[in-house]
PQR file of N, CA, C, O and H, with PARSE charges and radii, in Angstrom:
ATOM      1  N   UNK A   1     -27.880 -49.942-122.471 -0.4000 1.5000
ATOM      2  CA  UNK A   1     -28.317 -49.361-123.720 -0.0000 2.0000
ATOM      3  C   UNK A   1     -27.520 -49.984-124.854  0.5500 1.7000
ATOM      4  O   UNK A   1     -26.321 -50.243-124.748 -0.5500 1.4000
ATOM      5  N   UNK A   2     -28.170 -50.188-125.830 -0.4000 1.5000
ATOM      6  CA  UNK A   2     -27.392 -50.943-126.970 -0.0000 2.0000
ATOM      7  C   UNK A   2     -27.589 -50.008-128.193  0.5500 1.7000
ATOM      8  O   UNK A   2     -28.641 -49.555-128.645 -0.5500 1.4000
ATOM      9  H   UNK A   2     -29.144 -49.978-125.915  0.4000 1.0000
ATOM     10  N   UNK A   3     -25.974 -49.790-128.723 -0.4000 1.5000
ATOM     11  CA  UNK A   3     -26.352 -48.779-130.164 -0.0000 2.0000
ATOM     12  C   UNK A   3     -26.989 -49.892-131.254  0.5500 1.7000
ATOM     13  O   UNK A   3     -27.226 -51.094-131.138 -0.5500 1.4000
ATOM     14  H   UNK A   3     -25.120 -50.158-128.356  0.4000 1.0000
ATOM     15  N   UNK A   4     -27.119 -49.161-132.112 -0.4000 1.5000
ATOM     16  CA  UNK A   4     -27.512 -49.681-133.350 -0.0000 2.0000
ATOM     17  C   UNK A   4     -26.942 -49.303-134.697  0.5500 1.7000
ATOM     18  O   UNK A   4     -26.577 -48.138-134.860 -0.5500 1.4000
ATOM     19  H   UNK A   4     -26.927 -48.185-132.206  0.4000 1.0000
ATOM     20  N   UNK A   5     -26.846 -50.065-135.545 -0.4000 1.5000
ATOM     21  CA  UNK A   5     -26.318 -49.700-136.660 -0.0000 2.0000
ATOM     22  C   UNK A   5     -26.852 -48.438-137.651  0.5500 1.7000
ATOM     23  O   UNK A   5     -28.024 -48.105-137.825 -0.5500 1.4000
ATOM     24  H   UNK A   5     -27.142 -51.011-135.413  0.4000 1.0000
ATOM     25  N   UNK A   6     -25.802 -47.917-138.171 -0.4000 1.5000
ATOM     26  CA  UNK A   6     -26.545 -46.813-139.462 -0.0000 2.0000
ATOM     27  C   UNK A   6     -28.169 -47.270-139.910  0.5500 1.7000
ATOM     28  O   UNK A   6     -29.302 -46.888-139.619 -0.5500 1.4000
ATOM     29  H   UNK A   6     -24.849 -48.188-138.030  0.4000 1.0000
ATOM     30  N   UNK A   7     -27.542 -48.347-140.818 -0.4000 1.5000
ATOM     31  CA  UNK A   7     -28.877 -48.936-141.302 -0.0000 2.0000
ATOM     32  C   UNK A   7     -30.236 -49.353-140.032  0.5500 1.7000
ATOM     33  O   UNK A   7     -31.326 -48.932-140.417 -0.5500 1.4000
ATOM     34  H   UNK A   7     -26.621 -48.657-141.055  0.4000 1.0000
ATOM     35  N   UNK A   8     -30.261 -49.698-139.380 -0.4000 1.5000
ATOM     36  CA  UNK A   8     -31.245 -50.034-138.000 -0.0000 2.0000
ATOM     37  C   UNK A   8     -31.569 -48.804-137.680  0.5500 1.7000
ATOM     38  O   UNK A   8     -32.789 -48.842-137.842 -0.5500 1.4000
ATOM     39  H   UNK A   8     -29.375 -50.040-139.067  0.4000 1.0000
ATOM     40  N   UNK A   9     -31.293 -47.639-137.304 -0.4000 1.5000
ATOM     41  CA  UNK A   9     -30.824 -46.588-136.914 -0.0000 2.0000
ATOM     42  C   UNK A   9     -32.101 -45.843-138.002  0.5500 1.7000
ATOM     43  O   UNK A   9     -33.168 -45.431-137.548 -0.5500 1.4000
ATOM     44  H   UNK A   9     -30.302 -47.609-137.172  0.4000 1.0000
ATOM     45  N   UNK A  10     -31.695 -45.775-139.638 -0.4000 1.5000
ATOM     46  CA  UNK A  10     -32.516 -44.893-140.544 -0.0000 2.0000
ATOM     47  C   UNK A  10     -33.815 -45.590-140.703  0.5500 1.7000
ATOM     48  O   UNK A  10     -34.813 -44.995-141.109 -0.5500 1.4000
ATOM     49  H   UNK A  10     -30.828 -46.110-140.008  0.4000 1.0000
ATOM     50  N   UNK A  11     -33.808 -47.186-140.301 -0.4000 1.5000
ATOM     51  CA  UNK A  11     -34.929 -48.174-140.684 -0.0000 2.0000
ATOM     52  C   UNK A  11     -36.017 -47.731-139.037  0.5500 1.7000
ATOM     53  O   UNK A  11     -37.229 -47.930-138.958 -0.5500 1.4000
ATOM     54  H   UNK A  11     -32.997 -47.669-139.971  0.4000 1.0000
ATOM     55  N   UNK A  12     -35.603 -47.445-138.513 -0.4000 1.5000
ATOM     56  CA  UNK A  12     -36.606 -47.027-136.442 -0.0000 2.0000
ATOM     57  C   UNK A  12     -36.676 -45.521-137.058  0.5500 1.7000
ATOM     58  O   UNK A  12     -37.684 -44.951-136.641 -0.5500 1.4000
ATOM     59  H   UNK A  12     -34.618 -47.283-138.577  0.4000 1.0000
ATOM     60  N   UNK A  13     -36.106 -44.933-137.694 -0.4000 1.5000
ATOM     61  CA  UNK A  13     -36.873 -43.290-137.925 -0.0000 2.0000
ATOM     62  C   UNK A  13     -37.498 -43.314-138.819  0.5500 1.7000
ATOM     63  O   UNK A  13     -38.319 -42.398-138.883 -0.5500 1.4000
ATOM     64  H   UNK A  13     -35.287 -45.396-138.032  0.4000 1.0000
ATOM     65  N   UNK A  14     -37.484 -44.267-139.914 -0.4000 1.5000
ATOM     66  CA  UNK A  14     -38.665 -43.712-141.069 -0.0000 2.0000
ATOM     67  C   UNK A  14     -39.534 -44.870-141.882  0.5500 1.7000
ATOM     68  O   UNK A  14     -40.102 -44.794-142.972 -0.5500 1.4000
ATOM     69  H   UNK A  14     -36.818 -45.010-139.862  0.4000 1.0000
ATOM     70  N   UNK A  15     -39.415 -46.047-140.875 -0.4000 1.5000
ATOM     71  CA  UNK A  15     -40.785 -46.876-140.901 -0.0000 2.0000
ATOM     72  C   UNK A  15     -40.035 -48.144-141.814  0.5500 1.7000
ATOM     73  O   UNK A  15     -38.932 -48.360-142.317 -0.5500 1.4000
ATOM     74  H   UNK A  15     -38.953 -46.108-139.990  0.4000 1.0000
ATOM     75  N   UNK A  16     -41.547 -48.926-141.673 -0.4000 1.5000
ATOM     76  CA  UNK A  16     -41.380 -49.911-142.606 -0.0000 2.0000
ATOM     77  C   UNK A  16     -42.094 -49.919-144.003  0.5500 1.7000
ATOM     78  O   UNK A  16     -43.287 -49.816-144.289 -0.5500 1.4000
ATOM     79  H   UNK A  16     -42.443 -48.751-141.265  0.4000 1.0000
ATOM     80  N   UNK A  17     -40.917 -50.083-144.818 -0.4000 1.5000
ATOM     81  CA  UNK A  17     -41.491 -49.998-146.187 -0.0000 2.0000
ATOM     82  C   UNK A  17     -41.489 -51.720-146.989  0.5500 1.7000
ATOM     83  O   UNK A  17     -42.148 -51.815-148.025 -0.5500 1.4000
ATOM     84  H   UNK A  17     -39.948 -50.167-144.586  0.4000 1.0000
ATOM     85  N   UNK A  18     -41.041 -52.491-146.675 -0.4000 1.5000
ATOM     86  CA  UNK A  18     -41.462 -53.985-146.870 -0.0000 2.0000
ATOM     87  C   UNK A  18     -41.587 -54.973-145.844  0.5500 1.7000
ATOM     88  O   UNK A  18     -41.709 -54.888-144.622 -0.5500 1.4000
ATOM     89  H   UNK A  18     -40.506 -52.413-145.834  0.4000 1.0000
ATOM     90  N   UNK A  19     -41.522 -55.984-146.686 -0.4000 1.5000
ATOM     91  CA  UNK A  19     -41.225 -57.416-146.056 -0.0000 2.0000
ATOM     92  C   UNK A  19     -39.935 -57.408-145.420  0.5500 1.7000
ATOM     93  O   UNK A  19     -40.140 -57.560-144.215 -0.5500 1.4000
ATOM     94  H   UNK A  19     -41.422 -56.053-147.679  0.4000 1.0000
ATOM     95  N   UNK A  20     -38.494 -57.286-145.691 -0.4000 1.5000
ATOM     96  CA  UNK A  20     -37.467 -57.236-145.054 -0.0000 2.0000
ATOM     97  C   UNK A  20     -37.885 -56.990-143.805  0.5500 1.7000
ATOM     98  O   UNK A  20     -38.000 -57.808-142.892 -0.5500 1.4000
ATOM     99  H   UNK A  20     -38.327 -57.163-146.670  0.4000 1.0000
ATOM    100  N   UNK A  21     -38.263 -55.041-143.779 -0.4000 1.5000
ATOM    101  CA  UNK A  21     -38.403 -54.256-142.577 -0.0000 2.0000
ATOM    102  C   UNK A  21     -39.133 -55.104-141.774  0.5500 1.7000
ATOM    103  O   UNK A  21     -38.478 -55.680-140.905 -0.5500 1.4000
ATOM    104  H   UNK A  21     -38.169 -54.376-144.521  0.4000 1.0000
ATOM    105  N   UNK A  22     -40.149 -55.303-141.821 -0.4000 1.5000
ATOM    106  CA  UNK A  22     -41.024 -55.574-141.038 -0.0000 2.0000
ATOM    107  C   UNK A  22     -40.535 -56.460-139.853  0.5500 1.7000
ATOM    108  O   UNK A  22     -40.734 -56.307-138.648 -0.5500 1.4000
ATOM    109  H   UNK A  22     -40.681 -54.835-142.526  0.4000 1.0000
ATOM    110  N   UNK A  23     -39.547 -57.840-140.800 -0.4000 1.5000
ATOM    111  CA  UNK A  23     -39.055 -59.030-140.406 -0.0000 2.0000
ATOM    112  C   UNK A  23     -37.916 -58.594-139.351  0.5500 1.7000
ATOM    113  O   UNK A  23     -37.645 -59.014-138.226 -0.5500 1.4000
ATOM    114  H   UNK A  23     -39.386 -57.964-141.779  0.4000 1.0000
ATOM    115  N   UNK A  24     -37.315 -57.512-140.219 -0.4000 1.5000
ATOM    116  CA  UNK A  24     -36.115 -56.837-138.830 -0.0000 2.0000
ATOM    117  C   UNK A  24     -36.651 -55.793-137.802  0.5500 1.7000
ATOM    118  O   UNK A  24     -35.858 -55.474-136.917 -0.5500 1.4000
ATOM    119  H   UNK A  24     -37.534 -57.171-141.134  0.4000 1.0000
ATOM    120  N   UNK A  25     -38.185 -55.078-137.793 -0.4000 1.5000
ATOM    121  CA  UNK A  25     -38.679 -54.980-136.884 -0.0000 2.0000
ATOM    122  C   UNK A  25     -38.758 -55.645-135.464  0.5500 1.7000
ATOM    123  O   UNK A  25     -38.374 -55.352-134.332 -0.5500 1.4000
ATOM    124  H   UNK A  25     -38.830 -55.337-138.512  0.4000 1.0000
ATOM    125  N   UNK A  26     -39.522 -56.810-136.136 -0.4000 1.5000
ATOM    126  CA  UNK A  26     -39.571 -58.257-135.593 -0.0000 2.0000
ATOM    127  C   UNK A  26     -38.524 -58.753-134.632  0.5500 1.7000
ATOM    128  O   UNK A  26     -38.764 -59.239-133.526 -0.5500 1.4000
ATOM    129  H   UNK A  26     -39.833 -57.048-137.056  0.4000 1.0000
ATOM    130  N   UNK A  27     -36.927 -58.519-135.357 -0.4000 1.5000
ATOM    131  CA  UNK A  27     -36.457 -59.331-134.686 -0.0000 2.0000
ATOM    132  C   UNK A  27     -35.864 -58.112-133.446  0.5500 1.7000
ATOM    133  O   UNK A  27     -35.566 -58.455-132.301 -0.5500 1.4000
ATOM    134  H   UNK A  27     -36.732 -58.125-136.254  0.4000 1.0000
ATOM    135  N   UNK A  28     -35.778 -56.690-133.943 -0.4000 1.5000
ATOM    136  CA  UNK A  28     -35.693 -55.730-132.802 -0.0000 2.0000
ATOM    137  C   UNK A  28     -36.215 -55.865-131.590  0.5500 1.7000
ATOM    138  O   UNK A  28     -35.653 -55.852-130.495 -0.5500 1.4000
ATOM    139  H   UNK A  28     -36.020 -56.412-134.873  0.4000 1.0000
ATOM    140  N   UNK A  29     -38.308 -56.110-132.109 -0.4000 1.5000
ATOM    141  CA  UNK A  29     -38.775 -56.315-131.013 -0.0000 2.0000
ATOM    142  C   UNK A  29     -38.567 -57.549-130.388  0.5500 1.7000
ATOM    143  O   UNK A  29     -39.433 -57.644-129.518 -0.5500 1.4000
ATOM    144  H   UNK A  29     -38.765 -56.120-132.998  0.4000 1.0000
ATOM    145  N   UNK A  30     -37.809 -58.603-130.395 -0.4000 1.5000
ATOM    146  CA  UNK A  30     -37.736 -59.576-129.435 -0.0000 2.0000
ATOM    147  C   UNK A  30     -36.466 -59.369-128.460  0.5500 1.7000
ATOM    148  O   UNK A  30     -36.393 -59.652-127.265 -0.5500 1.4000
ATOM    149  H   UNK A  30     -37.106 -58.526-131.102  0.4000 1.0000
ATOM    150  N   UNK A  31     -35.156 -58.603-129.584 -0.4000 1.5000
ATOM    151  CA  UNK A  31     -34.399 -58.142-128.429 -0.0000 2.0000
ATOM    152  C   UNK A  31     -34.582 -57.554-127.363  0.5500 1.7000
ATOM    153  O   UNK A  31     -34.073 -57.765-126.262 -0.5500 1.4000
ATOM    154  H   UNK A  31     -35.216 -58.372-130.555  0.4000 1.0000
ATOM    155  N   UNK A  32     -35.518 -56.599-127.770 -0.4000 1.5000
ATOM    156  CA  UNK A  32     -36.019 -55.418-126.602 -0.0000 2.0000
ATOM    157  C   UNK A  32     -36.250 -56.288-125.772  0.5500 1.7000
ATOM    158  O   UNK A  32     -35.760 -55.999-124.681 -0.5500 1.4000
ATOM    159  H   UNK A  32     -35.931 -56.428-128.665  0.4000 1.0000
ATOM    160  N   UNK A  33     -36.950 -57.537-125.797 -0.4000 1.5000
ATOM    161  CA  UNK A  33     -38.121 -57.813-124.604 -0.0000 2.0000
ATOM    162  C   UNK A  33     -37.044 -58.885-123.885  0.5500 1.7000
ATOM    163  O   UNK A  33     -37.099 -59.241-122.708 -0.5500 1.4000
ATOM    164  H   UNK A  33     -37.349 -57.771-126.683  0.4000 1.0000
ATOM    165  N   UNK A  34     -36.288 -59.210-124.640 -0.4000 1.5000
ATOM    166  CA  UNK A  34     -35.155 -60.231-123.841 -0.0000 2.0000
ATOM    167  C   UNK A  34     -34.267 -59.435-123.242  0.5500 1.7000
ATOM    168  O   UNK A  34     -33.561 -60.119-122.500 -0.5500 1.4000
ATOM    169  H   UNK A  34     -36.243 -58.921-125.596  0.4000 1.0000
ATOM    170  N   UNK A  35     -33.906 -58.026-123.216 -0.4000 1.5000
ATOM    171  CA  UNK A  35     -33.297 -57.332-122.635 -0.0000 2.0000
ATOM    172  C   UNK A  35     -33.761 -56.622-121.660  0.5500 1.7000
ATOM    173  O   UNK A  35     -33.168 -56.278-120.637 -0.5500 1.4000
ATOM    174  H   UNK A  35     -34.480 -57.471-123.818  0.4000 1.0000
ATOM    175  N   UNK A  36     -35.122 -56.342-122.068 -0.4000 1.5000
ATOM    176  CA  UNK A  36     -36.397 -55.730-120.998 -0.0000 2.0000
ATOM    177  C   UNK A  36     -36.086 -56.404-119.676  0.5500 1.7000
ATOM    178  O   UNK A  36     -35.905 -55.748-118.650 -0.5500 1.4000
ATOM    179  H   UNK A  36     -35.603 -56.621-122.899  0.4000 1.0000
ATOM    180  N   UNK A  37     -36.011 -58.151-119.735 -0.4000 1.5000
ATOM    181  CA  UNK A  37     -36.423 -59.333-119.397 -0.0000 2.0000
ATOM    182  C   UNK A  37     -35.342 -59.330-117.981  0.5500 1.7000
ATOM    183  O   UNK A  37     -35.654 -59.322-116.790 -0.5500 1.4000
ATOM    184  H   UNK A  37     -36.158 -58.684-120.568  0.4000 1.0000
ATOM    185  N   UNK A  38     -33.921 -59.340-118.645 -0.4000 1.5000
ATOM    186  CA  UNK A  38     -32.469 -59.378-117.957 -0.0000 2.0000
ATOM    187  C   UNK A  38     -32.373 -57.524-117.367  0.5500 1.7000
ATOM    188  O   UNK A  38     -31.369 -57.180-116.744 -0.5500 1.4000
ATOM    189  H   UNK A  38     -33.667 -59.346-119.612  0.4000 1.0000
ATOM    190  N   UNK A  39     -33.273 -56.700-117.596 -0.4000 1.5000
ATOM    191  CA  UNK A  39     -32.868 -55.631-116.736 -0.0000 2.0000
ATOM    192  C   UNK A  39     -33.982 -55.617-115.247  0.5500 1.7000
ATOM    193  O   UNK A  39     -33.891 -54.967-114.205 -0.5500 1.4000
ATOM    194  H   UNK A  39     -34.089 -56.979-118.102  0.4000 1.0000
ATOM    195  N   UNK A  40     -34.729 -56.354-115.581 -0.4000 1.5000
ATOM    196  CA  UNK A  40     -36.070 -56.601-114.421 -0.0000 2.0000
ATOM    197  C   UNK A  40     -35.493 -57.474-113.529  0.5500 1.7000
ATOM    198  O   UNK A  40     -35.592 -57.225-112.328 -0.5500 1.4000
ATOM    199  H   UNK A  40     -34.803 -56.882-116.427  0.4000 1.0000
ATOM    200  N   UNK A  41     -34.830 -58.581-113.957 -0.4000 1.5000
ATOM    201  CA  UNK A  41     -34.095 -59.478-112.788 -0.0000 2.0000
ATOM    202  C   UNK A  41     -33.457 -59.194-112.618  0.5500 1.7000
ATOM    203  O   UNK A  41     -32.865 -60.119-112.063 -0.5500 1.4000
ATOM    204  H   UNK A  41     -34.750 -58.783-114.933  0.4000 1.0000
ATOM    205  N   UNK A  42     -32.557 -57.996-112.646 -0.4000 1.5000
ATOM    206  CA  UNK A  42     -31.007 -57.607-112.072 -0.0000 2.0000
ATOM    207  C   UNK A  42     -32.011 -56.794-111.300  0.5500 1.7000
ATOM    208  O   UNK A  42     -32.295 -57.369-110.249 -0.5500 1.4000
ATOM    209  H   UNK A  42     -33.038 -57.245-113.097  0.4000 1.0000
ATOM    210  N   UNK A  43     -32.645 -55.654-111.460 -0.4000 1.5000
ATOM    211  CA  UNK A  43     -33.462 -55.109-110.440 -0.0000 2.0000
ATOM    212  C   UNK A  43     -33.746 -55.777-109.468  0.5500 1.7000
ATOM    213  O   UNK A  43     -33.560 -55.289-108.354 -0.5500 1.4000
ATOM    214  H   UNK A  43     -32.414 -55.187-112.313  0.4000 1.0000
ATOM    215  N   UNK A  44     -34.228 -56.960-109.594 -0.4000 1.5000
ATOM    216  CA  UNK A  44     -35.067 -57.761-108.101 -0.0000 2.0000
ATOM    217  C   UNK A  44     -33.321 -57.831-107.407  0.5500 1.7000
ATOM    218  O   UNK A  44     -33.119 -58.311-106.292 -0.5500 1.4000
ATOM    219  H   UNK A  44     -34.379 -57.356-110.499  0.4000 1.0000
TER
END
């Protein structure tokens, strides 16, 4: 599990309101999936 910062933290509870957000959405969702990625092969 990985914390997140204050700011990350208030930006995942109450949406995206620009261009920034969106872009650090973005880069959230690729962590997830690279971490998704490394918890599936430690499983096998």
């Amino acid at each position: 599990m990985k914390s997140y910062s204050p700011a990350d933290a208030k930006f995942l509870m109450g949406g995206v309101k620009g261009l920034k957000d969106a872009w650090r959405l973005g880069v959230l969702h690729v962590e997830y999936e690279r971490l998704k990625k490394i918890q599936e092969q430690q499983q096998q």
